[in-house]
N, C-alpha and C positions, 0 to 999 in steps of 0.2 A: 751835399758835401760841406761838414764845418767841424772843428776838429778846436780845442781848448787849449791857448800858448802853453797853459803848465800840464798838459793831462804827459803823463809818464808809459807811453807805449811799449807794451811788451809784446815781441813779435811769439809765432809758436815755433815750435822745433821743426821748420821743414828749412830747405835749401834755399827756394825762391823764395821765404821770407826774410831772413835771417841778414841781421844790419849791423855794423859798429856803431857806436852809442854815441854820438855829440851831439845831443838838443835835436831839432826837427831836420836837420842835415846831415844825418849821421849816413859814413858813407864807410867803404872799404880804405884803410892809411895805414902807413906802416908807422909803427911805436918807436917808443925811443928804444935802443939798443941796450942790450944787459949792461950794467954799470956805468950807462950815459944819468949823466945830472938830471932831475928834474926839468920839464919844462913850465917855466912861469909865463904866464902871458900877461898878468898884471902886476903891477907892485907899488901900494899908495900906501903911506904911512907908518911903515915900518910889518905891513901884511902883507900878502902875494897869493895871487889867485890861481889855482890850475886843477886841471882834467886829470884826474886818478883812477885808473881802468884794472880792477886782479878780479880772480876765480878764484870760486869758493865752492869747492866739490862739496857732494853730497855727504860724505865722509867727515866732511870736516866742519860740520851745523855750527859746532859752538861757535867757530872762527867767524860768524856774521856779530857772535856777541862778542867778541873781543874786539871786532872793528870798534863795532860803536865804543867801546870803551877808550879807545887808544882817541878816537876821534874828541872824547869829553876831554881827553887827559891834557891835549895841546890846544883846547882848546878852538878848535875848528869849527868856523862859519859851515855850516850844508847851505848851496845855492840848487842844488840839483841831485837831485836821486833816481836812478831808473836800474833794472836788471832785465837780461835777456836769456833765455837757455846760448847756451856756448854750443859753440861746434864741437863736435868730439870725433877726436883722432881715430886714423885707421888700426893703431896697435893699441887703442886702450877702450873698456866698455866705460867703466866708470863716464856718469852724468854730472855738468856740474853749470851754476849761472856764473854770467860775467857781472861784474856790477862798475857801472859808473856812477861816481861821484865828483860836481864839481864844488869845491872848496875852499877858502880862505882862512889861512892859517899865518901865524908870527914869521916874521923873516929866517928867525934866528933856531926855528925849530922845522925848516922845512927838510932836512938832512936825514934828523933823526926819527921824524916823524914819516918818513916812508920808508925808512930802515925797522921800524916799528911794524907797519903794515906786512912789509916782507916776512916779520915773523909768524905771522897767526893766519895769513891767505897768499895763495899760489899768484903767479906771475903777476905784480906789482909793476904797473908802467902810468908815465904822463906822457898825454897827447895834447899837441898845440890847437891852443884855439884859432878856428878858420877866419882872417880877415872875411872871405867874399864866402859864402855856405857854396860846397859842391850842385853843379846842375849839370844835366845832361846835355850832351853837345849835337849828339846824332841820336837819331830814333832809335839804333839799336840801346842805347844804356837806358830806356826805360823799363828795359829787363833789372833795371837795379832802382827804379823807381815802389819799391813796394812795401813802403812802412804801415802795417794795419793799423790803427787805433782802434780798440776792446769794447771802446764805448758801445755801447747797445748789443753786445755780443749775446748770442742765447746761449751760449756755457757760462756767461758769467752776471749778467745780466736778470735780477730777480723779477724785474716788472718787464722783460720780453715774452710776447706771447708761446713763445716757445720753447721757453726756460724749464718748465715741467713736462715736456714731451721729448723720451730718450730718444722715438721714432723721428721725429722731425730732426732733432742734433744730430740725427746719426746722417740721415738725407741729405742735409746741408752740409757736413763735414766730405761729404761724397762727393756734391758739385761742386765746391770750392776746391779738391784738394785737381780739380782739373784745370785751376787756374795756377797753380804752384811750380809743375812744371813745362808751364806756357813760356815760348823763348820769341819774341820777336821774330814774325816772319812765316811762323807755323801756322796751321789751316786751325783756323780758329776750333775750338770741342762743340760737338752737338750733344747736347743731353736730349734723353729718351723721359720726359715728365707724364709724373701717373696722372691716374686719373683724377687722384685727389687735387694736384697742382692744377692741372687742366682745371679743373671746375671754378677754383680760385680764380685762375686769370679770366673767365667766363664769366664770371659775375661781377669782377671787376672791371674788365673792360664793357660790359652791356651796360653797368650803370653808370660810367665816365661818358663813354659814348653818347648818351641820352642827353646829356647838359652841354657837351663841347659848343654844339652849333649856336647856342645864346652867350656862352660864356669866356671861351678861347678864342685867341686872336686869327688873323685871317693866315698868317704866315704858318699859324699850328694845323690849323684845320686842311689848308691842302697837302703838308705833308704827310699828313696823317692819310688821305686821300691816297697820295702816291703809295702810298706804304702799305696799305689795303691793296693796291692793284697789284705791286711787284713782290712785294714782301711776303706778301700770306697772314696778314694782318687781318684778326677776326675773332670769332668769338672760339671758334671751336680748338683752335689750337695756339699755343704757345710759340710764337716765331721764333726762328733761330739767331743767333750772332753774326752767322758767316753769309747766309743772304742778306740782314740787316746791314752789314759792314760794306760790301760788295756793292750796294745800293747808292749808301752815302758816301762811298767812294768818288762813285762816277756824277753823282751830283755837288759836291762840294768841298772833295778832297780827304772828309773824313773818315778815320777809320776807328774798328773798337777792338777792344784790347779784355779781356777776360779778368777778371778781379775775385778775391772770396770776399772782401766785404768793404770795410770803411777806410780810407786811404787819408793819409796822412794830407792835408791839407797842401805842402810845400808838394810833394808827391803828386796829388793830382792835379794839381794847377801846371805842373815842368809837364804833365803829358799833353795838354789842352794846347800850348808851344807848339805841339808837332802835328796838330789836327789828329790826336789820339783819344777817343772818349774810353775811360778804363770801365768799364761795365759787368755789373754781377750777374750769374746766372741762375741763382736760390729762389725761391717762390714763398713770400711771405706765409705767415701760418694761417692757416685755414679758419682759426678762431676770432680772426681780427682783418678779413679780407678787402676792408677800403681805408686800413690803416697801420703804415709801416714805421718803428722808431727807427728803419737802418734804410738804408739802398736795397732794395730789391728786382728783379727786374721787371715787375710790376711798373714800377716806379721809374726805370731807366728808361723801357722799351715805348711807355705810355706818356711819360713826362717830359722828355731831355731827348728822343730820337728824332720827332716830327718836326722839331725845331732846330735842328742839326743838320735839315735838309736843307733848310733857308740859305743862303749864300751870306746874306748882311747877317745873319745870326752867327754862322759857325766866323765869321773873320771877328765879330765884336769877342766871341769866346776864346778864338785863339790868342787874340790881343790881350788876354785877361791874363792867359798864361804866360805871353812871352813877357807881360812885364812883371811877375814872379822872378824868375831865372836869376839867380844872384842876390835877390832881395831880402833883407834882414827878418828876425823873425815878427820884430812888430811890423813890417808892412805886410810881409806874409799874412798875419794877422786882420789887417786891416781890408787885402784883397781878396782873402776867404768871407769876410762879412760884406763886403762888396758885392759879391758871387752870391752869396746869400739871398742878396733882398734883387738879387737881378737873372740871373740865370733859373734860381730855384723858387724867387718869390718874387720877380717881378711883374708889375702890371706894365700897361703902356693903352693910349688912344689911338683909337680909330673912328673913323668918319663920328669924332664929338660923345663917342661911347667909352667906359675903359673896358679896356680886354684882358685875358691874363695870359702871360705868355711865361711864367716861372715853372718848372718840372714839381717842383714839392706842391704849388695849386691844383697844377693839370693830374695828377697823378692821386689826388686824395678828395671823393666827393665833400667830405664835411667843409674842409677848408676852401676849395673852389668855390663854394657855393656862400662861404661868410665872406670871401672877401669881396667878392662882388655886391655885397650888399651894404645895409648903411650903418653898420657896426664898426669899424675898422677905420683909423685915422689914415686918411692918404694924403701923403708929400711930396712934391716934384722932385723928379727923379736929380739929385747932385752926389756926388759921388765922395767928396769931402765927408757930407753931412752920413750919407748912407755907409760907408768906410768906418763909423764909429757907432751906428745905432746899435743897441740892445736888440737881443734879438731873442726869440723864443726855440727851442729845437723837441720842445713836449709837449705844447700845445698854441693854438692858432695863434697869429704875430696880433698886435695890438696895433705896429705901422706898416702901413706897404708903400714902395717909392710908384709915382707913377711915371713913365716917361713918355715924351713926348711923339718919340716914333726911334727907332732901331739904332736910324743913322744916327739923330740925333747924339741918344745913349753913347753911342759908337766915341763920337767925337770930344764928348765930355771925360769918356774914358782916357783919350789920346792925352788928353789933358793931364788926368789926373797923374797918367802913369811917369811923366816928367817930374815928379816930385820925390816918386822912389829916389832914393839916393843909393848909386852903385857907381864903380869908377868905370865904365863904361856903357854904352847900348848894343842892343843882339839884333841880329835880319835873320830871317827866316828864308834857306834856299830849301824852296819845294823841288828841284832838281835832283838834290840828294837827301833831301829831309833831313836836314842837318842845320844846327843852329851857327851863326859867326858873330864872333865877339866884336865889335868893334872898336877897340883898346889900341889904336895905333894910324895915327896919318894915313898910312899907304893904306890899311885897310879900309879906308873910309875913302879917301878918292879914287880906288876902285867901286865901290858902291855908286860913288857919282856919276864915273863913266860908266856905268851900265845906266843909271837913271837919265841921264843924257842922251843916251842910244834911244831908248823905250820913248822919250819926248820927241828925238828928231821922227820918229818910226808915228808917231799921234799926230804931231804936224804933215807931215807926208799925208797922209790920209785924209786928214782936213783939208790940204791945199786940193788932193784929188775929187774929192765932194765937192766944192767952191766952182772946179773947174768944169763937171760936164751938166 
């Protein structure tokens, strides 16, 4: 999972993708009202910056050239470009995109210059910029966590190995469109995969298998154990989601959620929050079988499951998530690269060995096998330094962090995530799988007086030990 601050995401025309457009938080909001003012959210210098959201039907192609025009004419900063297909009404066929733009333009012409736009493009509205970015509060709104990013798509994508095979686009369009209308709570989809997919996961899993016991950490190797004995984990067939889900349920809370591809960074990290791993069910192409440029569940079920068993693993990942929740998009930023070199490419020691314990290692023979070797610069795992490194997403990383052991990692995280700057902190009640804000005195000496209860309830049990 790594996703680019500027890449400009376009969702496609289905229901459970389809987003309002503000930067990586773009969520459902209602607009300004017909003939409400402009809303400005900045104004330095005699210029004012704001969110300009109109359609622009099919019908009406020139009107994207008369944008740009009007936009040279007043002289408009572009800070932000994206478009999205529009939802289309139940009385009308006509197709058309929305398009957001955020902009800065003269004080003195922001009137007429969206009186301008209203002439040449349909419904003309500005949206406030969000102090805190939307996050989801309860497990069920990760039904509205589902922004794709195109990146490595094989419809669009020239160097995907699947870019020239209509048969595979058309396959993958199939399993994915079973993640679209997936609603929180529904019995996960079982795909029925050919023989071709089958052979793929068969030659991938036999020759990962063959290197894990030298090369993967000890915490990977017995889940991968358990997973072979409950799950159906093997060479001969391709496991399911909803066995895999059910499994890691009852071992360490987690659960998996169906996805068609690359998820938007701020997106996947708000599900990790709820002990939610968002997971694809597409089988890379056959022509490039021990290397994938997107998620696959190759990648998912081989790389990210066995370590999702671990208890110290799945709590350091949720922690990665909950401190996303509200967080800006440079730290967003900063916690996606984090996630990176830890979750997907981190090593760690054992009894004085390094191990690799990252999904993008475990999941791809060439790179498992360079980085354990003496090619590759390794640096003690800090979260500061790791948070800003350069990273590679096309070919093998040049540094790997190593850390010290899980906890370790764990605690340095604790650390770092104190530096997000949000105007409050979030608890996670696994009661209700619901997240709580903690923005308010009384909600936060409530937390205490339960943390209070849970110590007197530890002591108790200690003095009871002491005593026979």
């Amino acid at each position: 999972m790594k996703t680019e601050g500027s890449t400009a995401a376009q969702a496609a025309p289905f229901g459970a993708r389809t987003q309002s457009l503000i930067e990586d938080a773009r969520r459902e909001r209602v607009g300004s009202p017909p003939g409400a003012d402009p809303q400005v959210f900045e104004e330095k210098e005699g210029r004012v910056t704001l969110n300009v959201v109109f359609n622009l039907s099919n019908e009406k192609n020139v009107g994207f050239f008369k944008t740009g025009k009007i936009f040279e004419t007043f002289d408009a900063k572009l800070l932000h470009v994206e478009s999205r297909p529009g939802r289309r009404s139940k009385n009308s066929t006509s197709e058309f995109l929305e398009f957001l733009v955020k902009c800065e333009v003269h004080s003195s012409d922001l009137d007429i210059f969206i009186n301008s736009l209203k002439r040449v493009v349909d419904n003309v509205r500005s949206i406030p910029e969000e102090k805190v970015p939307w996050f989801p509060r309860q497990i069920k709104d990760l039904d509205r966590c589902n922004l794709l990013i195109t990146k490595f798509d094989p419809d669009m994508d020239k160097d995907h190995p699947g870019y020239t095979d209509p048969e595979y686009r058309k396959r993958r369009a199939f399993i994915s469109e079973l993640s679209y209308t997936y609603k929180q709570g529904d019995p996960l989809p079982e795909v029925e995969y050919t023989a071709e997919e089958t052979a793929t996961w068969r030659q991938v899993y036999k020759t990962l298998r063959s290197v894990y016991p030298n090369l993967a950490c000890r915490q990977f190797l017995d889940g991968l154990q358990q997973l072979e004995s409950h799950c159906g984990y093997g060479e001969e067939r391709v496991p399911q989601l909803r066995d895999i889900s059910a499994f890691l349920k009852e071992k360490t809370g987690f659960q998996l959620r169906p996805v068609a591809g690359l998820l938007s960074a701020r997106d996947f990290l708000a599900s990790l929050a709820f002990r939610v791993f968002q997971c694809t069910q597409y089988i890379r192409h056959a022509s490039a079988p021990m290397h994938s440029p997107e998620p696959d569940c190759c990648h998912e079920l081989l790389g990210h499951i066995p370590m999702l068993a671990d208890k110290e693993f799945a709590q350091f990942s949720q922690e990665i998530g909950l401190a996303s929740l509200g967080a800006s998009q440079e730290d967003i930023e900063k916690l996606s690269t984090l996630y990176w070199f830890t979750v997907e490419f981190g090593l760690c020691k054992q009894n004085g060995t390094v191990k690799a314990y990252g999904a993008g290692l475990l999941s791809s023979y060439g790179e498992l096998v360079y980085a354990l070797s003496n090619k590759p610069e390794y640096k003690a795992f800090n979260p500061e330094e790791a948070a800003v490194q350069p990273y590679q997403d096309q070919s093998y990383q040049p540094v790997y962090f190593v850390s010290e052991s899980f906890e370790d990692a764990k605690i340095q995280l604790r650390k770092y995530s104190t530096t997000i700057k949000r105007p409050f902190a979030v608890r996670y009640e696994p009661i209700t799988c619901s997240v709580e804000v903690l923005d308010q005195p009384s909600k936060i000496q409530n937390v205490l007086r339960k943390t209070q209860d849970d110590l007197r309830m530890l002591q108790s049990a200690l003095d009871k030990l002491s005593s026979s």
